[in-house]
C-alpha positions as semicolon CSV with decimal commas, in nm:
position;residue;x (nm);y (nm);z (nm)
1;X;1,192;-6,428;2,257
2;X;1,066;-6,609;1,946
3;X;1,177;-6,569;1,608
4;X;0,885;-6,523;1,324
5;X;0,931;-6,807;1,108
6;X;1,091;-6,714;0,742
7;X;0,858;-6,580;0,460
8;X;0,762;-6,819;0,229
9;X;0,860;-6,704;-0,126
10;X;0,814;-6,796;-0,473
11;X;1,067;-6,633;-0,746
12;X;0,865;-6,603;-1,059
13;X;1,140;-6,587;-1,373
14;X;1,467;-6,633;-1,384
15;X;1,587;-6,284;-1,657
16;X;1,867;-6,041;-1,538
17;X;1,690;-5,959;-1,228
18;X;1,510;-6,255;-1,141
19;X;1,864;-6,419;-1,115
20;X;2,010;-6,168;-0,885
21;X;1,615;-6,182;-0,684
22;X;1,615;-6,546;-0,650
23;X;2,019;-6,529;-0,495
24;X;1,889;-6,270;-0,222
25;X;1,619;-6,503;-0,187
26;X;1,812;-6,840;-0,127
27;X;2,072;-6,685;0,100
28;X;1,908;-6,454;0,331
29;X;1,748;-6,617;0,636
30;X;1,439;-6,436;0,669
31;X;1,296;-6,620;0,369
32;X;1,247;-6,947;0,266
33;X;1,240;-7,025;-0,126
34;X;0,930;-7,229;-0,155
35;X;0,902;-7,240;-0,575
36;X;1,057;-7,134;-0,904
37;X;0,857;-7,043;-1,212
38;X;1,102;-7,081;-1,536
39;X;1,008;-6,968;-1,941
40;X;1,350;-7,183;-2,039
41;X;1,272;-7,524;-2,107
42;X;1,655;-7,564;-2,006
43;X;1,602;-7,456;-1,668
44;X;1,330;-7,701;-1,583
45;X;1,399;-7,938;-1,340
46;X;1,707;-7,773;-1,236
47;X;1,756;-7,663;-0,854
48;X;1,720;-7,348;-0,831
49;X;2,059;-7,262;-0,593
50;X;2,295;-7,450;-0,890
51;X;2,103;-7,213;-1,140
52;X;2,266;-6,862;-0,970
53;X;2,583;-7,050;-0,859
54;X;2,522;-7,108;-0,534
55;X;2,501;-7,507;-0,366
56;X;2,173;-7,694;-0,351
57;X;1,876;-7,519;-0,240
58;X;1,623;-7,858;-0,252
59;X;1,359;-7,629;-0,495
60;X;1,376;-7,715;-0,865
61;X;1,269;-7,475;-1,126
62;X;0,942;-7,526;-1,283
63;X;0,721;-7,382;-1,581
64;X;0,358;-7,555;-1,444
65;X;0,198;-7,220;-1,385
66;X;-0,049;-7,443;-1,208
67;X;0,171;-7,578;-0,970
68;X;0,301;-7,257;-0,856
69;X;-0,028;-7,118;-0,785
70;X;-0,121;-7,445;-0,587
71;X;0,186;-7,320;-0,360
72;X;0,176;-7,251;0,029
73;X;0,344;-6,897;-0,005
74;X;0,336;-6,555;0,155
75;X;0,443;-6,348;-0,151
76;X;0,559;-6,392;-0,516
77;X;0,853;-6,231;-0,672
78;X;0,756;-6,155;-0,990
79;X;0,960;-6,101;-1,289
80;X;0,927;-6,178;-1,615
81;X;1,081;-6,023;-1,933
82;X;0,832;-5,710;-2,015
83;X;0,867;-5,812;-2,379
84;X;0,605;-6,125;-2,308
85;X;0,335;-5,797;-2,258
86;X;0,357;-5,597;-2,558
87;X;0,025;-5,696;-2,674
88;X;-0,199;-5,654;-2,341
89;X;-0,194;-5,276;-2,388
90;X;-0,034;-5,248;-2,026
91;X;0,343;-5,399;-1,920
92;X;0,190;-5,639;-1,701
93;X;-0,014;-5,920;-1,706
94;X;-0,319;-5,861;-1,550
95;X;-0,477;-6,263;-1,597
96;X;-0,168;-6,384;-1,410
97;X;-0,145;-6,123;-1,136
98;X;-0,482;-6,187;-1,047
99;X;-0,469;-6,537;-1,029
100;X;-0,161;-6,551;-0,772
101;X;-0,336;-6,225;-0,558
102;X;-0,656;-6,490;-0,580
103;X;-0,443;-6,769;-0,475
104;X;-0,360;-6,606;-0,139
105;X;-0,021;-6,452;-0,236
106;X;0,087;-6,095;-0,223
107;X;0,295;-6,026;-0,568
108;X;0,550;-5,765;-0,580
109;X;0,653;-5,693;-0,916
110;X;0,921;-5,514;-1,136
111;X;0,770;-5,489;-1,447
112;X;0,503;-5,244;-1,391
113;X;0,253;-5,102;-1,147
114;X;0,411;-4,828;-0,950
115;X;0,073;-4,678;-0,985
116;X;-0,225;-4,920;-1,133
117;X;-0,470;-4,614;-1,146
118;X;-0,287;-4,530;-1,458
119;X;-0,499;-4,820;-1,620
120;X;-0,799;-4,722;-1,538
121;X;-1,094;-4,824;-1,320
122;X;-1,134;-5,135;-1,470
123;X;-0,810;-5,274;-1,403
124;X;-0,792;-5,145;-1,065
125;X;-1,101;-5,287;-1,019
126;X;-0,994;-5,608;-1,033
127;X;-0,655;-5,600;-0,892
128;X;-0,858;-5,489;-0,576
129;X;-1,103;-5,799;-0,658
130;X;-0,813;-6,100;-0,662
131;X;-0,688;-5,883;-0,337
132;X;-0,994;-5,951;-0,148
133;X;-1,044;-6,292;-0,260
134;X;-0,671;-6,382;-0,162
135;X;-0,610;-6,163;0,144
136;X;-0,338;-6,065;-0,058
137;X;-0,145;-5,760;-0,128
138;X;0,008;-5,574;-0,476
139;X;0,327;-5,386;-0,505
140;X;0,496;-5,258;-0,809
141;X;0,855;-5,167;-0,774
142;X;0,972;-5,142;-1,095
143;X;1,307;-5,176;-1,262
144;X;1,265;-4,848;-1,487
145;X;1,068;-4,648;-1,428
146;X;1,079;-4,732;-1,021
147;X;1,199;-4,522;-0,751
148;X;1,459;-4,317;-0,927
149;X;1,138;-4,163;-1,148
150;X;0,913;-4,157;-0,874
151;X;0,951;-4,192;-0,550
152;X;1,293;-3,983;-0,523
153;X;1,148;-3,691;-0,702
154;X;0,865;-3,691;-0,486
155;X;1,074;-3,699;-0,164
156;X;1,300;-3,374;-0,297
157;X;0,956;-3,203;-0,318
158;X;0,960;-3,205;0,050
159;X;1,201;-2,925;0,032
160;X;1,027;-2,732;-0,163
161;X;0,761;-2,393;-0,041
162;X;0,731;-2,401;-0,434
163;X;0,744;-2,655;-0,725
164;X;0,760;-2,517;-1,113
165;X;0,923;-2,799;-1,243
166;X;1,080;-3,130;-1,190
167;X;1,294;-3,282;-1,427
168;X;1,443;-3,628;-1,418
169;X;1,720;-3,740;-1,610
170;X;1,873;-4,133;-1,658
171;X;2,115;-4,267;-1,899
172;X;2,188;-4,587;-1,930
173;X;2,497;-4,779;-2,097
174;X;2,393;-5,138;-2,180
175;X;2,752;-5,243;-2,329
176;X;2,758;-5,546;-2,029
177;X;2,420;-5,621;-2,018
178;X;2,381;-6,006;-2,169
179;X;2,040;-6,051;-2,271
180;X;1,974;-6,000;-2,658
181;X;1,603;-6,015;-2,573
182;X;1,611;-5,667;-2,395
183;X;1,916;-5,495;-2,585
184;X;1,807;-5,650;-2,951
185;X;1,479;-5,733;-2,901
186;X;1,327;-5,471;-2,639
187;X;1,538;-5,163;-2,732
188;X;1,595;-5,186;-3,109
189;X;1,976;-5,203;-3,078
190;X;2,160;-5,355;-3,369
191;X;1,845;-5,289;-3,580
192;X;1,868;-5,069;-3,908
193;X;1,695;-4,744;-3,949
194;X;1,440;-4,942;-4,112
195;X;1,364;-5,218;-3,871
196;X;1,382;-4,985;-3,603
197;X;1,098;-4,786;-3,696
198;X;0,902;-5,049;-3,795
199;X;0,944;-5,231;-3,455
200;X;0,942;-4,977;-3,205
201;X;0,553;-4,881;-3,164
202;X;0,483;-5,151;-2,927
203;X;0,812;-5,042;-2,733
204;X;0,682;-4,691;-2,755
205;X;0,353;-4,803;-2,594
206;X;0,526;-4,982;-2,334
207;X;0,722;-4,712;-2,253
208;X;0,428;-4,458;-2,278
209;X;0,262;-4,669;-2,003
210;X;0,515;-4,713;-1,746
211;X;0,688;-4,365;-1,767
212;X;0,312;-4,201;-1,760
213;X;0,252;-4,406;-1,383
214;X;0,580;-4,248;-1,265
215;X;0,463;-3,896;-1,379
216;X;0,097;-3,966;-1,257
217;X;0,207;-4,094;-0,963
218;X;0,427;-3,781;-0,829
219;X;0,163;-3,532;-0,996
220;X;-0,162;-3,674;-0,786
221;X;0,077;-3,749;-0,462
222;X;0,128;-3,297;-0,541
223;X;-0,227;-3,226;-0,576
224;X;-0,179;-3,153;-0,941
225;X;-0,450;-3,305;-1,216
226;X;-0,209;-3,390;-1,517
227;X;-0,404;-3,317;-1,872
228;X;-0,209;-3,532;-2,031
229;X;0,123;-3,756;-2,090
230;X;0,336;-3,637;-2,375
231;X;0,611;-3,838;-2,557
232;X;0,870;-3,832;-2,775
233;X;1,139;-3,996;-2,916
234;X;1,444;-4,054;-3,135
235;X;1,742;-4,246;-3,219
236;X;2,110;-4,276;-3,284
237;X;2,285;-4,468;-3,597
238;X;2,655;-4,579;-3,510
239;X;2,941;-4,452;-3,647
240;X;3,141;-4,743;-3,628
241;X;3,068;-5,114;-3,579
242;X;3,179;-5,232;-3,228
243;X;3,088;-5,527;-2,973
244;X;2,904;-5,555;-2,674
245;X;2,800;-5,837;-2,472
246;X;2,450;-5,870;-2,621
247;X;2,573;-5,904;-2,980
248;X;2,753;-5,708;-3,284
249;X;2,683;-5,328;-3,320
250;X;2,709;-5,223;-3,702
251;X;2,821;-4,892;-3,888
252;X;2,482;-4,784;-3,978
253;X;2,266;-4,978;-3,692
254;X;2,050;-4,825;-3,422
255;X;2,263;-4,780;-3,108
256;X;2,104;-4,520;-2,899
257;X;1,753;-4,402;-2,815
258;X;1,588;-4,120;-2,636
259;X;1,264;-4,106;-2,471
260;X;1,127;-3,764;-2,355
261;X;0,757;-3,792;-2,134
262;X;0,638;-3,484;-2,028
263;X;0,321;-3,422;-1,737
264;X;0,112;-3,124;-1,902
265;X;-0,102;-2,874;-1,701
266;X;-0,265;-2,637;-1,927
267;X;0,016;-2,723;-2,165
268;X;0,280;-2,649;-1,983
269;X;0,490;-2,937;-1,797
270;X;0,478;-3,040;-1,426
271;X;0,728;-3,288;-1,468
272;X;0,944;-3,445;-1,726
273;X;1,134;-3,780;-1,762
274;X;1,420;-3,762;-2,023
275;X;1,552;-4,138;-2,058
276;X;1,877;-4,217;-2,317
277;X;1,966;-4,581;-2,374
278;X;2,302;-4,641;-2,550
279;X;2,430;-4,975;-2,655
280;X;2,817;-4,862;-2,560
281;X;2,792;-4,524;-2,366
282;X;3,185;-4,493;-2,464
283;X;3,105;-4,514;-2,818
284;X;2,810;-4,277;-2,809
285;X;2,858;-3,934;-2,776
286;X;2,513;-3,761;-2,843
287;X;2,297;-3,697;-2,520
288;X;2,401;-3,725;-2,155
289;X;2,668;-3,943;-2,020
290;X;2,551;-4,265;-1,776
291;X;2,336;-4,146;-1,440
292;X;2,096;-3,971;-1,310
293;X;2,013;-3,670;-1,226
294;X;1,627;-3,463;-1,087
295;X;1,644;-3,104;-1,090
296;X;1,342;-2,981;-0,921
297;X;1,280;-2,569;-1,060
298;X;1,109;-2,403;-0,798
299;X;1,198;-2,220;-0,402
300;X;1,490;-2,360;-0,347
301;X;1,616;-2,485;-0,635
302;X;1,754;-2,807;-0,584
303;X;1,986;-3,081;-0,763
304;X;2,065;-3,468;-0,671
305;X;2,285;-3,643;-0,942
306;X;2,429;-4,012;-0,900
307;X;2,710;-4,063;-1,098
308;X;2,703;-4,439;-1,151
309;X;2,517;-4,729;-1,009
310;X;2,737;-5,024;-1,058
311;X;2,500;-5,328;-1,085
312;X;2,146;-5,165;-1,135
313;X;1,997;-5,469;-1,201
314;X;2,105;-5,600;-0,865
315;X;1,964;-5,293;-0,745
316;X;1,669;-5,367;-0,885
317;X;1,616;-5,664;-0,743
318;X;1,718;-5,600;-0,409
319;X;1,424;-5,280;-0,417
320;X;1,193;-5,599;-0,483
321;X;1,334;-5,833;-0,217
322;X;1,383;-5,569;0,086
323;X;0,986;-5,502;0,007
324;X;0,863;-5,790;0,111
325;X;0,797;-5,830;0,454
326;X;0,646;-5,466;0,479
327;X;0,407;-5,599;0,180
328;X;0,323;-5,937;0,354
329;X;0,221;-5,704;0,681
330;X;0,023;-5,479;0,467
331;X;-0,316;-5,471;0,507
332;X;-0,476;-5,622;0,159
333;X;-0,533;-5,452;-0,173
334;X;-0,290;-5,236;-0,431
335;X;-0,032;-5,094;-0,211
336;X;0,210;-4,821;-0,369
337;X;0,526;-4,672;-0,237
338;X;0,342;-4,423;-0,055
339;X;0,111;-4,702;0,115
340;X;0,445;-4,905;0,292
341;X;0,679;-4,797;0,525
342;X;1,054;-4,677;0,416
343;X;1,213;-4,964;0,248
344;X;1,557;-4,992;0,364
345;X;1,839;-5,244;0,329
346;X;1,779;-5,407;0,667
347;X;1,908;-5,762;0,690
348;X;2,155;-5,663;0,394
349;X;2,474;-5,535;0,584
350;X;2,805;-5,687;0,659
351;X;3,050;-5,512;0,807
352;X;3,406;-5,649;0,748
């Protein structure tokens, strides 16, 4: 019997996730790492196996958008920091996504469409477009919202003769988490009162748009026409000042925030996503402690906490990575979770 050659990949940034992506990526023998699109001018040039710790992998990073898209590749791992799309009125960019659909590449990506109809026809119009052109497929996995917001609330329905209400909790404690450009930049931490409330309306957008394709996404997959997407938010001043590994935390400074989006019917919620951020969940008392938890109201009810995921950035890469085969079989066009089969850690374990 003959083995399918390895799939051709490209990983498209190098952030938190891309990191742990590209690793999967270069040590996994179902896939061959064909490219490496950097933003770091310091990464340029550099193979891309010495850049995650691992030996020489013969691919050295690049930032020549061009040269990527001139790539023989099956799909495209992509990426990039969600603070480069504040100003596109979506968290993705649509130009770029297009262009590597167009260029005969499927794209999965973490940093936004779970669910593109949230965008409107216009958008989905030409995702579908750069599809057909390419032969190519699009998957969003997301790193948040993405599966724990979505597709596992969905899945409990299946229990249910009756649905009143499904509501999904996660809290997350960025204390470890290195980058300054999410924790400082992306969530306001460190920030005064001030400067937080000046700065957070494109985060608020942001978060508007990917929380509302979560919530859209389990209320059409239900049969239920949403009216609309409510938010709300607030935030938490420390006490104290205290480090993490992002930066300093002042007395006075913003160190927690939490996001509320609710699915209306008739004004009365579907579903609702409650989402805290803190900076140092051991220094932050206020709201729920690190997890998550969906409660769906209804006949029976029923409750599914997780007390701790250990590395969910790893986790979110690894969502991305185990999706690509089923995407490169997919027939083309914007594929959701619904659209592939199961996604499962196969070609992951190993047993002591």
């Amino acid at each position: 019997m003959s083995l399918s050659p390895p799939l051709r990949v490209v990983q498209w940034a190098t952030g938190a996730v891309g990191r742990y992506s590209l690793r999967s990526v270069i040590t996994r023998p179902e896939f061959e790492l064909v490219g490496v699109l950097v933003y770091d001018p310091d990464k340029v040039g550099r193979d891309a196996g010495l850049l995650v710790g691992l030996p020489e992998a013969g691919v050295l990073c690049t930032d020549d958008v061009e040269e990527i898209l001139a790539l023989e590749a099956d799909c495209v791992l992509h990426m990039p920091l969600p603070t480069f799309y504040f100003g596109g009125g979506h968290p993705n960019d649509v130009e770029t996504i297009c262009a590597l659909l167009a260029s005969g590449k499927n794209v999965i990506t973490t940093t936004g469409f779970v669910y593109p109809k949230c965008y409107g026809p216009a958008v989905v119009d030409r995702l579908e477009a750069a599809c057909l052109a390419g032969g190519t497929s699009l998957h969003g996995t997301g790193v948040n919202p993405g599966f724990m917001s979505d597709m596992l609330p969905l899945t409990l329905t299946g229990l249910s003769s009756r649905v009143d209400h499904i509501y999904v909790r996660e809290s997350s404690d960025f204390r470890g988490h290195p980058s300054r450009q999410i924790v400082v930049d992306l969530f306001g931490f460190t920030r005064s009162a001030k400067d937080y409330t000046a700065g957070v309306r494109p985060f608020r957008a942001f978060q508007r748009s990917l929380f509302a394709e979560s919530v859209q996404f389990v209320a059409d997959n239900l049969g239920v026409t949403l009216d609309e997407v409510e938010e709300s938010d607030e935030f938490e001043l420390a006490s104290e000042e205290f480090e993490i590994a992002a930066g300093l935390v002042r007395a006075g400074t913003v160190c927690a925030s939490r996001w509320m989006f609710s699915g209306l019917v008739r004004g009365r919620p579907l579903m609702t996503v409650e989402c805290v951020y803190k900076a140092d969940a051991t220094r932050v008392a206020r709201w729920a402690d690190p997890g998550f938890s969906v409660h769906i109201e209804g006949m029976p009810q029923l409750m599914l906490t997780v007390s701790e995921i250990s590395h969910g950035l790893a986790g979110a890469a690894a969502h991305a990575v185990n999706s690509v085969a089923a995407l490169c079989a997919a027939p083309p066009g914007i594929r959701t979770a619904l659209d592939l089969p199961l996604t499962t850690g196969r070609g992951t374990v190993r047993l002591a």
